[in-house]
LOPA-839303 format. One record per residue: residue in three letters; x, z, y of N, C-alpha, C, O in turn. Coordinates in pm, whole numbers. Atoms other than C-alpha are relative to their C-alpha. Layout:
N
<rec ALA, <X, Z, Y>, <X, Z, Y>, <X, Z, Y>, <X, Z, Y>>
...
END
This chain:
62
<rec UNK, <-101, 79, -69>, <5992, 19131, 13858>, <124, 88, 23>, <105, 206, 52>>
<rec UNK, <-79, -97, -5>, <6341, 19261, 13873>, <94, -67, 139>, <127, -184, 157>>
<rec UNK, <-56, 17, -119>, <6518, 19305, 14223>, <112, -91, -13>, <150, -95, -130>>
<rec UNK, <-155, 69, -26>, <6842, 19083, 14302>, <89, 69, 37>, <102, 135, 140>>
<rec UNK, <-142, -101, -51>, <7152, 19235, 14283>, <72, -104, 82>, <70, -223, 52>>
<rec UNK, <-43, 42, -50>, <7355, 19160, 14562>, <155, -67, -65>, <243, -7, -126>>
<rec UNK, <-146, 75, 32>, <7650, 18899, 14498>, <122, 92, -10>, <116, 161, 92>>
<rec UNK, <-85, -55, 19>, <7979, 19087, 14387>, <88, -37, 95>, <66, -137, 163>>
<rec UNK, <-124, 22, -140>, <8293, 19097, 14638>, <51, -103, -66>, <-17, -123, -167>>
<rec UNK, <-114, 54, 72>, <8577, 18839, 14515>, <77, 57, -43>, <113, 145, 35>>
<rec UNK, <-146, -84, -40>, <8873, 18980, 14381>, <79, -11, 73>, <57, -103, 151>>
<rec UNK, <-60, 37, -135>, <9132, 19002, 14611>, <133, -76, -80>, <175, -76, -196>>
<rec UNK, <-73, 171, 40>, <9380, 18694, 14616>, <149, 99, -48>, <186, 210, -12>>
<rec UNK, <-98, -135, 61>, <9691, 18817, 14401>, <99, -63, 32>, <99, -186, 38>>
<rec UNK, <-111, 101, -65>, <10033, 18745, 14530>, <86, 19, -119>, <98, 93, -216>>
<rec UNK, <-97, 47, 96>, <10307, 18543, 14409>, <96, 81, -82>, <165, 145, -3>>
<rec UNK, <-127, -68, 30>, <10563, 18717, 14179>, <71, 15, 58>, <100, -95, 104>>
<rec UNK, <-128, 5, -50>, <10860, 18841, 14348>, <55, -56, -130>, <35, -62, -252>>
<rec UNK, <-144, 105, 171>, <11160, 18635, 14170>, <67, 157, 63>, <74, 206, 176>>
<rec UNK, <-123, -85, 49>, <11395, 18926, 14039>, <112, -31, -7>, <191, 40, 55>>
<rec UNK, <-171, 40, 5>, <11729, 18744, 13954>, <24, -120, 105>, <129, -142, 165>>
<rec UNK, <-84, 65, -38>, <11699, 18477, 14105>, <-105, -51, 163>, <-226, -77, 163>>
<rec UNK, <76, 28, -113>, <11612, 18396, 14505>, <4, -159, 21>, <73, -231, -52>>
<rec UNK, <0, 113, -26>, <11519, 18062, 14680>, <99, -58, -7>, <112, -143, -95>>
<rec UNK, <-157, 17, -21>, <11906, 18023, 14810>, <49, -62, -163>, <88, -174, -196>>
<rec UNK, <-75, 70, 167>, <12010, 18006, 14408>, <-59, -82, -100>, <-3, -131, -198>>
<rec UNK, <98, 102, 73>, <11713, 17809, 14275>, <41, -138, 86>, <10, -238, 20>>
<rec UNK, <-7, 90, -63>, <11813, 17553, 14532>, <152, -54, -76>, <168, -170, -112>>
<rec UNK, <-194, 30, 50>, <12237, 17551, 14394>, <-37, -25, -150>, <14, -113, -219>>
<rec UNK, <11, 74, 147>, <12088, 17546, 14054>, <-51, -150, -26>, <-22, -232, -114>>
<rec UNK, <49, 165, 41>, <11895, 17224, 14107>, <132, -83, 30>, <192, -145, -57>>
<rec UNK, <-40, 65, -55>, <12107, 17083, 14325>, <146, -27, -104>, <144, -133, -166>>
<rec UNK, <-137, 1, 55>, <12504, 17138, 14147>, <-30, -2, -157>, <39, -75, -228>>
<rec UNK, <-5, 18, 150>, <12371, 17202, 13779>, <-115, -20, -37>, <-176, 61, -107>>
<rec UNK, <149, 75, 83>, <12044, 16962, 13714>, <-28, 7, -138>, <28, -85, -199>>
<rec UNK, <24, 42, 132>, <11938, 16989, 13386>, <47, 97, -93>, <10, 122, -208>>
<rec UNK, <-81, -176, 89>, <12148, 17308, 13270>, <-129, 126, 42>, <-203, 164, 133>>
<rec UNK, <121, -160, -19>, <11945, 17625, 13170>, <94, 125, 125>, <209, 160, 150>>
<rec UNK, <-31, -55, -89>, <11941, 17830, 13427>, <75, 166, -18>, <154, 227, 55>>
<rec UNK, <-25, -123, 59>, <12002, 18140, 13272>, <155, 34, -40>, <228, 130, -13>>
<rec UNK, <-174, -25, 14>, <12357, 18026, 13107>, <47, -44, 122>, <170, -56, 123>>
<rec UNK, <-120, 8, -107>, <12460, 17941, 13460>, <-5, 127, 48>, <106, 161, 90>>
<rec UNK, <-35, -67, -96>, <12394, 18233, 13616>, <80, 168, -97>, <123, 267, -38>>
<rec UNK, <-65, -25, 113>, <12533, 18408, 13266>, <166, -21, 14>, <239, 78, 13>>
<rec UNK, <-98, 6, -10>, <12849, 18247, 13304>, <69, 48, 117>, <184, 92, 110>>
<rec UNK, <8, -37, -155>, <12839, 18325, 13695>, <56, 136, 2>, <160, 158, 65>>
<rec UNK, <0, -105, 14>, <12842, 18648, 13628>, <111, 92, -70>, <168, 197, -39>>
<rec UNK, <-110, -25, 98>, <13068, 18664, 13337>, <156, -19, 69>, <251, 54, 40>>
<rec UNK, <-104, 71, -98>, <13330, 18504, 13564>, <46, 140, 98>, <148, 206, 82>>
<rec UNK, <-28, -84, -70>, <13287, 18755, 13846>, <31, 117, -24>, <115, 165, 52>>
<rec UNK, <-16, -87, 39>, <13271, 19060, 13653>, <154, -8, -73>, <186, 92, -138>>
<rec UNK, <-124, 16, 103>, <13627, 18946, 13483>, <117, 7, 108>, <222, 71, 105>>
<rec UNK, <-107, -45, -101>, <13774, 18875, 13834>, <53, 142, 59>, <164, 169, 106>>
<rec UNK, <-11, -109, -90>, <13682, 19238, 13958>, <25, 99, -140>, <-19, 214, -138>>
<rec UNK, <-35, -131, 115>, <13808, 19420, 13595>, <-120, 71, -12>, <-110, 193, 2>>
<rec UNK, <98, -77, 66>, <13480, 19522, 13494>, <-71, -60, -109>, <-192, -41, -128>>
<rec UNK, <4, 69, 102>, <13493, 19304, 13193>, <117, 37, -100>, <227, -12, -75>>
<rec UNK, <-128, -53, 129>, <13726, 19463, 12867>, <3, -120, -61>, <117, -130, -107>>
<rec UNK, <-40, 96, 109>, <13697, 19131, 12666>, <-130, -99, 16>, <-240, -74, 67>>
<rec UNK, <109, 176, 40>, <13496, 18761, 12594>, <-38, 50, -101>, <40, 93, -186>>
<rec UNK, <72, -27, 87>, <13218, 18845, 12393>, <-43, -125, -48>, <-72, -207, 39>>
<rec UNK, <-21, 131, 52>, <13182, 18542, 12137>, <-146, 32, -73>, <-198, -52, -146>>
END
């Protein structure tokens, strides 16, 4: 007869991804102002925009 191994632990519960680019605050302005647009070219253009106001943009990359 072979003994019973005792039941294994669970693993432990794994948490959510941190979001990297983008927080709750801007997942909310993306649904809300640009439904249906990838999210990526808004925050692409977003970016492109700001970096042009503050001269750390040499040229429109096509």
């Amino acid at each position: 007869m072979t003994a019973r191994r005792p039941a294994e632990p669970a693993p432990p519960a794994r948490r959510p991804q941190a979001r990297k680019y983008v927080n709750v605050a801007a997942a909310e302005l993306l649904a809300r102002c640009f439904p249906g647009m990838v999210p990526a070219r808004v925050i692409e253009e977003a970016l492109r925009e700001k970096a042009a106001r503050e001269g750390r943009l040499p040229g429109r990359r096509t």
